[in-house]
C-alpha positions as CSV (number, residue, x, y, z in Angstrom):
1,X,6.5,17.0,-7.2
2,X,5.8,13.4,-5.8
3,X,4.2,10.5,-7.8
4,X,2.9,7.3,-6.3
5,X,2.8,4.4,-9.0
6,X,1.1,1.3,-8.2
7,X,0.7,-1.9,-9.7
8,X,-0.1,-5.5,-9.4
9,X,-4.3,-5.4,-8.4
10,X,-6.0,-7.8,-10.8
11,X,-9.2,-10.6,-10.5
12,X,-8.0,-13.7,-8.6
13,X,-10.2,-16.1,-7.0
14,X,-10.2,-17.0,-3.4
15,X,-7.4,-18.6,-2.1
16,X,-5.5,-16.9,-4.3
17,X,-2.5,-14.5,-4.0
18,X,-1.2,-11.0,-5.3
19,X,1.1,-8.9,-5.0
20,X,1.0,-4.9,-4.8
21,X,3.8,-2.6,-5.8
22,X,3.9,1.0,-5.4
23,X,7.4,3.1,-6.5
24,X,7.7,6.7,-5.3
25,X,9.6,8.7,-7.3
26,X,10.3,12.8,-8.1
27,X,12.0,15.3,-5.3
28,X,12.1,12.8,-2.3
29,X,14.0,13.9,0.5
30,X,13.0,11.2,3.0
31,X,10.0,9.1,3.6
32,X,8.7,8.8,6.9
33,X,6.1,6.0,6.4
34,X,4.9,4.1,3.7
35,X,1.5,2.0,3.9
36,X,-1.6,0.6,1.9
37,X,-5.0,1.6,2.3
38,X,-8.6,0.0,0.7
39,X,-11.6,1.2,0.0
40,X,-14.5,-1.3,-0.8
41,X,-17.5,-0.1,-2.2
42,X,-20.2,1.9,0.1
43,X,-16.9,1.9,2.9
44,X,-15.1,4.1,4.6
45,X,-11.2,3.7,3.3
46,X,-8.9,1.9,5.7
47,X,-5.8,1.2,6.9
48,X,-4.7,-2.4,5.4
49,X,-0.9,-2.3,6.6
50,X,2.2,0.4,7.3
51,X,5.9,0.5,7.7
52,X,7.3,3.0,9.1
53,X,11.2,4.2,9.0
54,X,13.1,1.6,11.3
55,X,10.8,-1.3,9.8
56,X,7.9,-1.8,12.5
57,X,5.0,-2.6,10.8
58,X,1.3,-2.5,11.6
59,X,-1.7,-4.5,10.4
60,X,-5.4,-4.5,10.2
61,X,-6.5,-7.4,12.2
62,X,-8.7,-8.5,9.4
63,X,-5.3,-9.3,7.0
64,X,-3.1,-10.1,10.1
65,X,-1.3,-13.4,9.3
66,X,-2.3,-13.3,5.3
67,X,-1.2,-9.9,3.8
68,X,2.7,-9.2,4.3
69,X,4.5,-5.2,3.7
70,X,7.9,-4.5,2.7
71,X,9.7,-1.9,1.4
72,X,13.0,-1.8,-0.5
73,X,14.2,1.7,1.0
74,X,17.2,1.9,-2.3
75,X,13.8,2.1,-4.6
76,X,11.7,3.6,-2.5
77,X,9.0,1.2,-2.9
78,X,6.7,-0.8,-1.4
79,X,5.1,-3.7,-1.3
80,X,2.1,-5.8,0.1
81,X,2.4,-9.6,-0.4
82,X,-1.6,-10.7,-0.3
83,X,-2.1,-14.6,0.2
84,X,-5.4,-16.8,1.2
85,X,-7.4,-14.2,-0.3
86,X,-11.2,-13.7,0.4
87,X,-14.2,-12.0,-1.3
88,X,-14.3,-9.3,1.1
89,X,-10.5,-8.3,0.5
90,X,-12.4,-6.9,-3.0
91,X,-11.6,-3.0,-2.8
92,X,-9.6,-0.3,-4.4
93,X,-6.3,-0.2,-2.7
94,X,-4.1,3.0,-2.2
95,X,-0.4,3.5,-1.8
96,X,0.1,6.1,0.7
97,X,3.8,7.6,1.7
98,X,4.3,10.3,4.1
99,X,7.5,12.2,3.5
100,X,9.6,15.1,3.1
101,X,10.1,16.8,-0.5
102,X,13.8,17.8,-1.0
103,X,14.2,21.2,0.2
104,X,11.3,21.6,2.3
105,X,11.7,20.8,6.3
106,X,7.5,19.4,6.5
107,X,5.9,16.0,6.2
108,X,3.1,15.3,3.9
109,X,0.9,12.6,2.8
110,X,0.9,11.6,-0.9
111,X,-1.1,9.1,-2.7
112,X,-1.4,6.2,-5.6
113,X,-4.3,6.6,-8.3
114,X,-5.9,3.2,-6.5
115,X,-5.3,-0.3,-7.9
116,X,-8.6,-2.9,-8.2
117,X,-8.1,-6.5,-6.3
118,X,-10.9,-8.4,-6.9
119,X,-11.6,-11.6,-5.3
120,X,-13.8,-14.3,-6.8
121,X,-15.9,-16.9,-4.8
């Protein structure tokens, strides 16, 4: 089995910064991609930011120059460095990792249990 732990959501007011973490850990054979998704309430759940094996990265235009991924391949974790944060960041965000389990040959997406970032006017 996989498990996604995340950590790190919390209230902050705006302006302010956080910082998401999210370890991966159980039979891990390789992992493909590893990204953060949000869902705000009455909305669809989107793509916030990836990184993908080789270290490109992707962002939602709407965190572009604000919200920073890494990953720390040795831990198999991942990050997302949120600064100059706004009311409308407020969601549930969700680890996401799409990988290989030891012994088996196909990719699969996992998922975190959702961490609250709320953002205060």
């Amino acid at each position: 089995q996989v498990q996604l732990a995340e950590s790190g959501g919390g209230l902050v007011q705006a302006g302010g910064s956080l910082r998401l973490s999210c370890a991966a850990s159980g039979s891990i054979g390789s992992i493909n991609r590893m990204a953060w998704y949000r869902q705000a309430p009455g909305k669809q759940r989107e793509l916030v930011a990836q990184t993908i094996s080789g270290g490109n990265t992707n962002y939602a235009d709407s965190v572009k120059g604000r919200f920073t991924i890494s990953r720390d391949n040795a831990k198999n974790t991942v990050y997302l460095q949120m600064n100059s944060l706004k009311p409308e960041d407020t969601a549930v965000y969700y680890c996401n990792a799409y990988l290989r389990r030891t012994g088996f040959w196909q990719l699969a997406d996992y998922w975190g249990q959702g961490t609250q970032v709320t953002v205060s006017s």
